[in-house]
N, C-alpha and C positions, 0 to 999 in steps of 0.2 A: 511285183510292186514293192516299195520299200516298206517297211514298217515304221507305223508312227512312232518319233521318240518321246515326246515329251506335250502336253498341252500348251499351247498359248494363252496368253492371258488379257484381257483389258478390253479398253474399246475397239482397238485395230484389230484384232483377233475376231472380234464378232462381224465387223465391215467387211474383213475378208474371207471370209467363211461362207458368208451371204453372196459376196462375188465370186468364188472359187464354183457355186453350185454346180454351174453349169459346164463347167471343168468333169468335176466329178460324174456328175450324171453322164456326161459321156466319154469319158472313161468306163464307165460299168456297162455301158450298151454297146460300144464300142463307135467308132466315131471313119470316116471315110474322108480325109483331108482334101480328095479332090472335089467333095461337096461345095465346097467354099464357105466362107463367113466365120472362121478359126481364128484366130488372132495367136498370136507367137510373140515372147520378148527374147533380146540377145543381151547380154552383157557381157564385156570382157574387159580384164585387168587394165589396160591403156591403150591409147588410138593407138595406132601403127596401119599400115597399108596390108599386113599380113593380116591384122583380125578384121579389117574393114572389107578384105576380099574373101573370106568366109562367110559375114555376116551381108555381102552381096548375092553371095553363092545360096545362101538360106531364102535370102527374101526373095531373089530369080525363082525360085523352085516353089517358096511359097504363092506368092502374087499367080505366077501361072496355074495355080490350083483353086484360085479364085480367093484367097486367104489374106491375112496382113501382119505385118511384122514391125515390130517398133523396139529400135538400137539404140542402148546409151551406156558410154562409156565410162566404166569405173575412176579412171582417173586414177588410179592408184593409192585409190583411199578404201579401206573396208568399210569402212561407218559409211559410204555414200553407197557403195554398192549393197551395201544391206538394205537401205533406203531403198533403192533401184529395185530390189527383189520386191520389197513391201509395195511397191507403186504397183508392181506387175499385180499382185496376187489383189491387191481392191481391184483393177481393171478390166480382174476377171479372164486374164492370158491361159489359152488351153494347154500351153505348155510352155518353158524356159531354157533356152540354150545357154549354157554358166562356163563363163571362164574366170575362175577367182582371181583376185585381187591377192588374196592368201589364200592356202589350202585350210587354215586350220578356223582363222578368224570368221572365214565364211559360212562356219556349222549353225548359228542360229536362223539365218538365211532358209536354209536347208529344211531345217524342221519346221519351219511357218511353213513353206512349201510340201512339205510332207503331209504338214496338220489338213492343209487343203485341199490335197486329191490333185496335186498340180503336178504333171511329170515332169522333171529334170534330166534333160541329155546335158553332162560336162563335157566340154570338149577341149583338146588341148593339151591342158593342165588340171590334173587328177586333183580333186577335193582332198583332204584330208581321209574321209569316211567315206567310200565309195559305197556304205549301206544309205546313203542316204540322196542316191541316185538313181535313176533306170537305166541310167546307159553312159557309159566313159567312149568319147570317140577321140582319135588322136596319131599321129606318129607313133610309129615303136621310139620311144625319144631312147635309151638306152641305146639299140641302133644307130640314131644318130653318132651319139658317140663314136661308137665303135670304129665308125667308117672315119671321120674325122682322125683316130687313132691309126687305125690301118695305112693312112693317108701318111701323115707322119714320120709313122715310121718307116715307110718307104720312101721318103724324102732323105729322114735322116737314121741312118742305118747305123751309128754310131753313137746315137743319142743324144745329151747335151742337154744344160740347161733349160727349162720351159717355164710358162706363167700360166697359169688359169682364170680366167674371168668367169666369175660362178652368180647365180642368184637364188641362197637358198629359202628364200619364202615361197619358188617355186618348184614344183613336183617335177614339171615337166623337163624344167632345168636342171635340178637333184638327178633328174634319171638320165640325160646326156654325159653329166661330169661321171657318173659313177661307170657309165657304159667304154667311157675316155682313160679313165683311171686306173680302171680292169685292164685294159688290152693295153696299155702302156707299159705295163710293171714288166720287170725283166728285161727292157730294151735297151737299156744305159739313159733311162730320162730319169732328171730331178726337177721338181717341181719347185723349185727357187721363194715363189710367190702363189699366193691363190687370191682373191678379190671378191667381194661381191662388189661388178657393175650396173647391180641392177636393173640388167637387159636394154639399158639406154647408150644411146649414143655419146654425149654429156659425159656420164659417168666412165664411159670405158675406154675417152679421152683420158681423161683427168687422172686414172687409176695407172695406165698405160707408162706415163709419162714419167710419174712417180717411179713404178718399176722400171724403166729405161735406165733413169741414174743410179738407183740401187745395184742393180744387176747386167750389166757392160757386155755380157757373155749371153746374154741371152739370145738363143737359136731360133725358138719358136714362141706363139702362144694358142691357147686354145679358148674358143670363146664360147658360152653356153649359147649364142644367139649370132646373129649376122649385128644387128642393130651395136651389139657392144662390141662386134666384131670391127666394123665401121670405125664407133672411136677407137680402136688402137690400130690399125690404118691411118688414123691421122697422125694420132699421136707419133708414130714409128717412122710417117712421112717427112713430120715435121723435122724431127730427130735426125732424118735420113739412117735410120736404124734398119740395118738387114735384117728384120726378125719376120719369121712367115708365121701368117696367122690362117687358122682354120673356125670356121664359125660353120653355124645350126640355121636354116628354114630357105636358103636360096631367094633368099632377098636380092629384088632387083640390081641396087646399088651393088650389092655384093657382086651379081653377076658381072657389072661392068668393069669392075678394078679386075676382076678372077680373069676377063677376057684380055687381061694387058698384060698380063704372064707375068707376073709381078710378084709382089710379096705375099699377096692376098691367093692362098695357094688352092681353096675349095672351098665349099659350104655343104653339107647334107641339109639334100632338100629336102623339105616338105611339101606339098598340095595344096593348098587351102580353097582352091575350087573345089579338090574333091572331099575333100573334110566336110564342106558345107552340105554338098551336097548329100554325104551318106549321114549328116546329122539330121537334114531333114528328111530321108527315107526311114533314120532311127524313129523317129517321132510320130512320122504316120504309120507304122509300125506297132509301136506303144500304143495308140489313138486306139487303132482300127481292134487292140484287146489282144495282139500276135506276141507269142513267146518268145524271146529273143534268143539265139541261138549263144552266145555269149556276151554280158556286161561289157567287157569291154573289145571296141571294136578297132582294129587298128587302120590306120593308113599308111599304105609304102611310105619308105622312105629311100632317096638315090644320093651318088656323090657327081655335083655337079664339079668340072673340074676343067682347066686348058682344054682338055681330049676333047669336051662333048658341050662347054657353055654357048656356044654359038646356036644349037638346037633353042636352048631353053631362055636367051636373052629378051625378049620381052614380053616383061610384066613378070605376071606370078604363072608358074606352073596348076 
C-alpha cells in the first residue's frame, strides 16, 4: 500500500474520511468483489472512444460481479478532475481507476486518496509519483514507439526528413516519442519539427499544416497517438502531401485509412478491452489484501499494418 504523504486539511477532509471508512475497513479485512455492492470511480484525461472502451471493459466486469461504476471525464482540465477525485472519495468509492489529466498536477488528488485508504490503479498514463498508487496498468508505451520506429525505417531505408507530433504533459506519450527517438538515431532521419498536438484531432490538423509549408521535403511523420495521427492525415490530404504518418493505440479510424494502403502506413496498437479488464482483476486483487506481483503491469502491444488490418478492423481490439 502506498504511504501517506501529507494530511488534509478542512471540512472536506473530515466528510471524506468519514465516507472513505468503509473503503478502509475493507481493505484491512480484505474485500471479495464478486460479493457485490463495491462501488468503483473512472476518470480519464478526455472522452475519446479508446478510454470510453476501457472504462466499458471496467464496468462489464464490474456490474457482472454485482458492483457499480460511476465515469466522468476530465475534460482536460486538472482543477475539474481533482474535483472528480474529491466527489469520488465523499461517495465513499472502494477504489479509483486514474487516468490524469497531467502527471504531475494530479499529486494532490492522490494524497486525498491515500489520506483515505482508497486504492488507486493508474492506467494508461503513469502519474508523475507512482509512490502514490497501487498499481500502473498500461501498454509498454516505449514499445509502442519502437515498432512505429521499426516500421519507418523499413519504409524508408535512406531516411529523410520527419516531424513529430508529441504531448508532453503526457507520460504515456513522453514514453512513445522517447521509445521513436531511440530507435531512429542513426538511420539518416532529422527530425525537422516536433509539436505538441496535444493528442487531438483539431490540433494535429492545424499543427500538420503549418509544418507542410515550413518543411516541403518532408517524408514522414510520427504521431504519439492515432487521434493526432488523424489530423495530419487530413492535413496532408488536404495538401495532397505524400508524407506517411505512423501513429499509437489502433484506433478505429486509423484502421480504415491504414486499410487503403495509403499514406497512413500503421498504428501500434493497444487493447483497451484488455486494459480494462486486467485493471479490474488489478483491483480485486488489491481488495481481496493479495501482493501484487509487480506495480506495474503491462499490456502487449502489436503493429497493426496493410499485412494484418483486415483481422483487427472492427472496433477496438
Amino acid at each position: 500500500m502506498k504511504k501517506t504523504m501529507k494530511k488534509a486539511t478542512g471540512i472536506f477532509m473530515t466528510a471524506a474520511m468519514a465516507a472513505a471508512a468503509f473503503g478502509t475497513a475493507a481493505m484491512a479485512e480484505g474485500t471479495d468483489v464478486k460479493d457485490g455492492g463495491l462501488t468503483f470511480g473512472i476518470t480519464y484525461w478526455t472522452e475519446s472512444d479508446f478510454f470510453k472502451t476501457i472504462a466499458s471493459s471496467i464496468q462489464e466486469a464490474a456490474e457482472a460481479d454485482g458492483n457499480s461504476v460511476t465515469v466522468v471525464n476530465g475534460e482536460q482540465d486538472s482543477a475539474k478532475q481533482i474535483q472528480i477525485v474529491e466527489d469520488f472519495i465523499t461517495k465513499g468509492v472502494d477504489a479509483v481507476f486514474l487516468n490524469p489529466v497531467d502527471r504531475d498536477a494530479i499529486a494532490p488528488a492522490l494524497e486525498l486518496l491515500d489520506e483515505a485508504g482508497i486504492p488507486v490503479i493508474n492506467f494508461d498514463s503513469a502519474v508523475a509519483n507512482l509512490d502514490l498508487v497501487d498499481a500502473y496498468v498500461a501498454t509498454d508505451n516505449k514499445e509502442a514507439g519502437v515498432l512505429c520506429a521499426e516500421a519507418m525505417i523499413k519504409d524508408f531505408p535512406d531516411g529523410g526528413e520527419i516531424a513529430v507530433l508529441n504531448y508532453p504533459a503526457n507520460s504515456a506519450c513522453m514514453d512513445r516519442e522517447q521509445g521513436f527517438l531511440e530507435t531512429i538515431e542513426g538511420h539518416g532521419f532529422e527530425v525537422a519539427a516536433t509539436f505538441d498536438a496535444e493528442g487531438t484531432i483539431e490540433k494535429g490538423q492545424e499543427i500538420t499544416s503549418d509544418i507542410l509549408q515550413a518543411h516541403p521535403d518532408l517524408v514522414a511523420i510520427f504521431s504519439i497517438n492515432d487521434q493526432a495521427g488523424m489530423g495530419a492525415y487530413a492535413a496532408c490530404s488536404i495538401a495532397d502531401a505524400n508524407v506517411a504518418i505512423y501513429g499509437v493505440d489502433g484506433n478505429p479510424e486509423a484502421k480504415t485509412v491504414i486499410a487503403e494502403d495509403g499514406i497512413y502506413k500503421m498504428s501500434a496498437a493497444q487493447s483497451p478491452i484488455q486494459m480494462g479488464k486486467t485493471c479490474y482483476e488489478t483491483a480485486a486483487k488489491i481488495l481481496a489484501g493479495e501482493e501484487l506481483e509487480e506495480k506495474t503491469i503491462d499490456v502487449p502491444v502489436f503493429t497493426i499494418d496493410i499485412t494484418n488490418v483486415d483481422e483487427y478492423k472492427d472496433g477496438w481490439q
